[in-house]
VEXPA-824551 format. One line per 10 residues: number of its first residue (from 1); their letters; for each residue x, y, z of C-alpha. Coordinates in steps of 0.02 Angstrom, whole numbers, plus 50000, padded with zeros to 5 digits. Layout:
# residues N
NUM) a) X Y Z; ...
END
This chain:
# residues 395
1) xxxxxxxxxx) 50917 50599 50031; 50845 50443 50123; 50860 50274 50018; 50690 50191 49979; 50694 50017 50018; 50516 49919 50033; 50526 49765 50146; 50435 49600 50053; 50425 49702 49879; 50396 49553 49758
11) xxxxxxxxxx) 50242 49530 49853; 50065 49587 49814; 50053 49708 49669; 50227 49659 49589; 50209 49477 49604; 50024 49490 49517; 50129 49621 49406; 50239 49504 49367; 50124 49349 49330; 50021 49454 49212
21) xxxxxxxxxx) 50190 49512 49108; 50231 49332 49101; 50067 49276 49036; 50058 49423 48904; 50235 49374 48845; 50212 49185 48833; 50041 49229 48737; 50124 49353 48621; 50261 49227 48552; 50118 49102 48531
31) xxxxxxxxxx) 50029 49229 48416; 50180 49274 48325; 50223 49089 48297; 50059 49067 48237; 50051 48907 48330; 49951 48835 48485; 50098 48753 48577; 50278 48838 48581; 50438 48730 48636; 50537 48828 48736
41) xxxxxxxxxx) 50731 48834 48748; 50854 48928 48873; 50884 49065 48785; 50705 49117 48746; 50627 49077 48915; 50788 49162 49002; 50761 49312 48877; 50580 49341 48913; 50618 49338 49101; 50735 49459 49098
51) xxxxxxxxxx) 50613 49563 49003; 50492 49551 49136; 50636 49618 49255; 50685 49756 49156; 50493 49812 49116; 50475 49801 49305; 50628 49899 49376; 50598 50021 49234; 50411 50057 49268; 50332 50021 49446
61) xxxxxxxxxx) 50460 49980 49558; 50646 50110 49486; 50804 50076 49523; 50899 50089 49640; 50770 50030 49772; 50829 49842 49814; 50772 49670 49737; 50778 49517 49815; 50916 49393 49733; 50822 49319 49595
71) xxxxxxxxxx) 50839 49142 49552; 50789 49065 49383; 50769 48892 49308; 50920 48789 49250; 50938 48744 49074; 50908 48579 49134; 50735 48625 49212; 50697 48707 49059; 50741 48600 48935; 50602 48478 48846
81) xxxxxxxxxx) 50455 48609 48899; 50340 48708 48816; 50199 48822 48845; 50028 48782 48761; 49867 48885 48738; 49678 48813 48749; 49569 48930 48697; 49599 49093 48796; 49723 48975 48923; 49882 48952 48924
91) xxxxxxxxxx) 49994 48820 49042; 50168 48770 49046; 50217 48581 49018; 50335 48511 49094; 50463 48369 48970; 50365 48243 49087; 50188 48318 49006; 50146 48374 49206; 50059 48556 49144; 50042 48715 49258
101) xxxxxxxxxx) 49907 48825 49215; 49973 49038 49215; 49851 49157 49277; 49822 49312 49167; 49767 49422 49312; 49789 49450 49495; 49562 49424 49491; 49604 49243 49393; 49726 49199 49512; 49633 49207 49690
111) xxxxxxxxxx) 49468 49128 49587; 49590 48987 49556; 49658 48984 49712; 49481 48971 49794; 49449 48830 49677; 49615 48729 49700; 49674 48750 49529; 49858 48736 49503; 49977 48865 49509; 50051 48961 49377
121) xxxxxxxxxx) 50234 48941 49307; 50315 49023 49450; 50312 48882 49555; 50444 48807 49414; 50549 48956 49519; 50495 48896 49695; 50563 48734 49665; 50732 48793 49592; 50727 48907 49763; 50691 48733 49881
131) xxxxxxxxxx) 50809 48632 49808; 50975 48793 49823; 50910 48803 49989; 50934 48611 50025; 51086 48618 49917; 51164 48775 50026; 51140 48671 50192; 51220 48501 50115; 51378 48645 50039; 51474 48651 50191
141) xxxxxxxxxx) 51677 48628 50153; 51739 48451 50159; 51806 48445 50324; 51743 48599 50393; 51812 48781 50383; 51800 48894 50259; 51764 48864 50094; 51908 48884 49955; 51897 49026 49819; 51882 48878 49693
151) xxxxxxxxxx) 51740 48810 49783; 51644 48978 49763; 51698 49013 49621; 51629 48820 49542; 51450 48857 49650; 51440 49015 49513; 51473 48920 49348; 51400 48765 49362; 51272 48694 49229; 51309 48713 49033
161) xxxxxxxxxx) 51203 48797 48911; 51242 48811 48697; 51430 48754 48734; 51463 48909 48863; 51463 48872 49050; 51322 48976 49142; 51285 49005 49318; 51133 48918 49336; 51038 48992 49479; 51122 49141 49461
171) xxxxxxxxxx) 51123 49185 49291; 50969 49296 49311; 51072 49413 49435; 51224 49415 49361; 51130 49469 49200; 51025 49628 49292; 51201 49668 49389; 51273 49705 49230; 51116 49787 49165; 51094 49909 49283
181) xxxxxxxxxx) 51276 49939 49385; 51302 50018 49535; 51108 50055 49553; 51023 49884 49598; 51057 49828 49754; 51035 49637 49779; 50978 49558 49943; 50977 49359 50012; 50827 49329 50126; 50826 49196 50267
191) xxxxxxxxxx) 50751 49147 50409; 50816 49171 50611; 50848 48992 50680; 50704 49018 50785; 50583 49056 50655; 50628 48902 50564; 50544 48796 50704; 50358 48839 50638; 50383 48751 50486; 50452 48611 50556
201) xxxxxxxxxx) 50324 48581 50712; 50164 48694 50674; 50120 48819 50789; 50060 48704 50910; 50198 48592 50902; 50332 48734 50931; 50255 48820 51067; 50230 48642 51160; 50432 48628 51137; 50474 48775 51200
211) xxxxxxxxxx) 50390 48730 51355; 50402 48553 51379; 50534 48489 51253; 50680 48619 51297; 50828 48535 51245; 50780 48455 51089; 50720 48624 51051; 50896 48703 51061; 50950 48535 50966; 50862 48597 50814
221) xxxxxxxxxx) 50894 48777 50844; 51067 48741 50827; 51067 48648 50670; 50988 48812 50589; 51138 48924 50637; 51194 48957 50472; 51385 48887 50423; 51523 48878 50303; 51486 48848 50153; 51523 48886 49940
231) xxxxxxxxxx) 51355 48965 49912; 51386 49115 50034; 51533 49151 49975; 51480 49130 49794; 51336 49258 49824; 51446 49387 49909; 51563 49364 49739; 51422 49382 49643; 51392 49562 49716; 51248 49526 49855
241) xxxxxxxxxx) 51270 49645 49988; 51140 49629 50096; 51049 49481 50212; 50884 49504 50249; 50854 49407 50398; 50656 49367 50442; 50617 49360 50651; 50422 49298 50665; 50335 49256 50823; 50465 49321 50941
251) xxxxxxxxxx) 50346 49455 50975; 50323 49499 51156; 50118 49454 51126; 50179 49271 51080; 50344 49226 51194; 50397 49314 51349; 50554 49394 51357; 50630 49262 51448; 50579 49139 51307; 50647 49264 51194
261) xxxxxxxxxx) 50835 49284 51272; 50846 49075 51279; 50765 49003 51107; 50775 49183 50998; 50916 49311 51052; 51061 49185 51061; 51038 49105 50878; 50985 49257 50811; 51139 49334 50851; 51251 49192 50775
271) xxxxxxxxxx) 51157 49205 50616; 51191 49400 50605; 51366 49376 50653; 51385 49240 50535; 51339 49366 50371; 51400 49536 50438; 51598 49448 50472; 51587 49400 50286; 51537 49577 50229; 51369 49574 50218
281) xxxxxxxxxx) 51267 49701 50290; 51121 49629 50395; 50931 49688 50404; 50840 49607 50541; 50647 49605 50508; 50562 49597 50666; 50380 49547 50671; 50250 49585 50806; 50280 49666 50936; 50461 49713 50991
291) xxxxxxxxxx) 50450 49862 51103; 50467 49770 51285; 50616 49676 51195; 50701 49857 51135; 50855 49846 51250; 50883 49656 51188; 50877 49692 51031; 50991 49846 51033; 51130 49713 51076; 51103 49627 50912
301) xxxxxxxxxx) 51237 49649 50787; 51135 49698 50635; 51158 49839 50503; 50977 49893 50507; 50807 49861 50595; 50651 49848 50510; 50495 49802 50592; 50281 49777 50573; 50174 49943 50560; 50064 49969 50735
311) xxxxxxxxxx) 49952 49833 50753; 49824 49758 50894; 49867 49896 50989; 50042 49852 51027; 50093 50032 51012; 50223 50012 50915; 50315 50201 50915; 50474 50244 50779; 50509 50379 50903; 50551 50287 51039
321) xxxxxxxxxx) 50648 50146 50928; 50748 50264 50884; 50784 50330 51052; 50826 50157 51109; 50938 50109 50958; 51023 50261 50958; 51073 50376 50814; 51195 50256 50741; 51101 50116 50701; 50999 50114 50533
331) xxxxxxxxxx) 50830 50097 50552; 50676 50055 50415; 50525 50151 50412; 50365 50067 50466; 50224 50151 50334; 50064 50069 50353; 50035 49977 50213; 49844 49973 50207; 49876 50166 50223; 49991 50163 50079
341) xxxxxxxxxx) 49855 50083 49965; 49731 50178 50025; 49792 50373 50062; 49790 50531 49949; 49962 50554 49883; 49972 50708 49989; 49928 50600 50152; 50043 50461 50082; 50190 50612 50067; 50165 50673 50228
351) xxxxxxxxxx) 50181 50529 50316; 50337 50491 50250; 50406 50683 50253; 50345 50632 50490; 50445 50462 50478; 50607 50552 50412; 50572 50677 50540; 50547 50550 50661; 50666 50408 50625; 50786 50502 50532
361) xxxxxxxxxx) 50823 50680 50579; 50962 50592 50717; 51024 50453 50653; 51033 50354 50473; 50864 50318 50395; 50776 50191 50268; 50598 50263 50192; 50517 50084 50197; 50345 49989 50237; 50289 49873 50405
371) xxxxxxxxxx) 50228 49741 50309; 50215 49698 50117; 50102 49805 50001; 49943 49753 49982; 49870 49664 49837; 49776 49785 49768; 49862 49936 49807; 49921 50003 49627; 50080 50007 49521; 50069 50197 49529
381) xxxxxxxxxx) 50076 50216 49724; 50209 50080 49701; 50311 50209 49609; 50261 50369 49698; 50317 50278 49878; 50466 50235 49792; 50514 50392 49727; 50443 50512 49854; 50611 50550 49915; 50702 50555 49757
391) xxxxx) 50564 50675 49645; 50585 50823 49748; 50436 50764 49842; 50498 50728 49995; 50645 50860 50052
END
């Protein structure tokens, strides 16, 4: 039976999913309280996350497909907030009185958007996610090397909560690890060196680099190889398996192959060994399209390959990826996803009963999407993609 394993799944419907739980939550405590502003300690705003979680992995998206690592707020970051209601509103205030307005809807959220209005509570998670990533690239050892089992071991307890030492960051996964054992596996997702250089120059910017600025190009590129450091190690203790490693605008429509094997291959491959010597398993997302780069990429020392649906008329073709890869390498399914939101279950079905045909009937196989579900595609199809080859549905 092939593992289901959607790429990007906390987009879309689960992330709109999610906000709406979280609003419905924060609203029901209010009401219970009887009050119109709610202070909010650890313990209850780490309870009613892990609510949303469980809600979640037992209704639209079941276990054991895979999460990404989930990060939540530090007792720190919590502590001195509270979440208010105006009329049918609510918004979280920060100890510093800043407030963040919370969507109730996925409909309420893009009208906002459009308008500019600020974001809902989940950007208190974004920023706990900015500053670990900071954090993890200031963590190296003192003095190089590896780090010590102490030093892991202090990057998973580190912040205080009610007299009993917590893991900060981590406490959210540690808490659905023992929730759910053996059935929820947990993935880290980062960025290829070379896909870091769009953030840093614009699109512009990097493509005028990697033309005329060569070397300071491969300056940077090298200071995104990933090293050392306490807050691997203290993930792979923590029981993350799996590194989910994001290649954008590599594609052969974007960079030749030549640009590809100088400012992509090389990095890209120091990255993957990086994770896979210290046991993780690597998924390399590739983005575009990767056909004319097949052979490259088959000497890339990932786990599994996962890459877009068909699109612009690249002609993007599972069979012949797996033909090039070979019938030991694992491969993800490429489902359209506008297809997935839009097909009868019985179309949805069959098109993944011709990608296990395709991809899988030689060689290992992951029943997955190109790209992230769509916005509006619904909870149910969530589920049914999820489960079509666990139900009986899909032999």
């Amino acid at each position: 039976m092939a593992p289901v394993a959607p790429v990007y799944e906390g987009l879309g419907p689960l992330e709109f999913h999610r906000m709406e739980l979280r609003w419905q939550k924060w609203r029901a405590r209010l009401e219970a309280a009887g009050v119109e502003a709610l202070p909010v300690d650890y313990g209850t705003y780490f309870d009613l996350e892990l609510e949303i979680h469980r809600d979640i992995l037992e209704g639209p998206y079941p276990r054991p497909t895979w999460l990404a690592l989930p990060w939540n707020a530090t007792p720190e970051e919590v502590e001195g907030c509270s979440v208010a209601r105006r009329g049918g509103e609510l918004f979280w205030v920060e100890a510093e009185g800043e407030e963040s307005w919370m969507a109730p809807n996925r409909e309420a959220h893009e009208e906002a958007f459009v308008a500019d209005r600020s974001h809902h509570f989940a950007r208190l998670w974004e920023r706990g996610r900015e500053e670990s990533e900071v954090t993890a690239r200031e963590e190296s050892p003192a003095g190089g090397g590896e780090p010590s089992s102490e030093e892991a071991e202090a990057a998973l307890v580190s912040a205080r909560y009610e007299g009993a030492l917590v893991s900060a960051r981590y406490e959210m996964a540690r808490a659905l690890l023992g929730r759910y054992p053996d059935e929820l596996p947990l993935y880290l997702s980062e960025s290829s060196p070379y896909n870091s250089l769009l953030g840093r120059f614009g699109f512009q910017g990097m493509m005028y680099g990697l033309t005329e600025r060569r070397e300071e190009m491969h300056r940077v590129l090298e200071s995104w190889v990933p090293r050392p450091s306490a807050r691997a190690e203290a993930e792979r203790k923590l029981g993350v398996g799996i590194v989910f490693v994001e290649e954008c605008l590599a594609s052969a429509d974007v960079i030749s192959p030549q640009m590809y094997l100088e400012f992509c291959f090389p990095y890209t491959k120091r990255m993957l060994e990086f994770y896979e010597e210290r046991g993780f398993r690597t998924v390399l997302y590739f983005s575009g399209n990767l056909m004319p780069l097949l052979k490259h990429l088959r000497e890339l020392p990932f786990t599994a390959l996962s890459f877009e649906e068909d699109r612009k008329g690249y002609g993007i073709d599972l069979a012949e990826v797996r033909r090039v890869m070979g019938p030991e390498r694992v491969l993800f399914g490429n489902a359209d996803a506008p297809f997935v939101e839009s097909a009868s279950d019985e179309d949805l079905l069959a098109e993944v009963r011709r990608q296990l045909a395709v991809g899988g009937a030689e060689g290992n196989f992951v029943v997955s999407i190109g790209s992230p579900f769509t916005p509006k595609t619904s909870l149910e199809r969530v589920r049914l993609f999820c489960e079509s080859t666990r139900l009986g549905a899909v032999s």
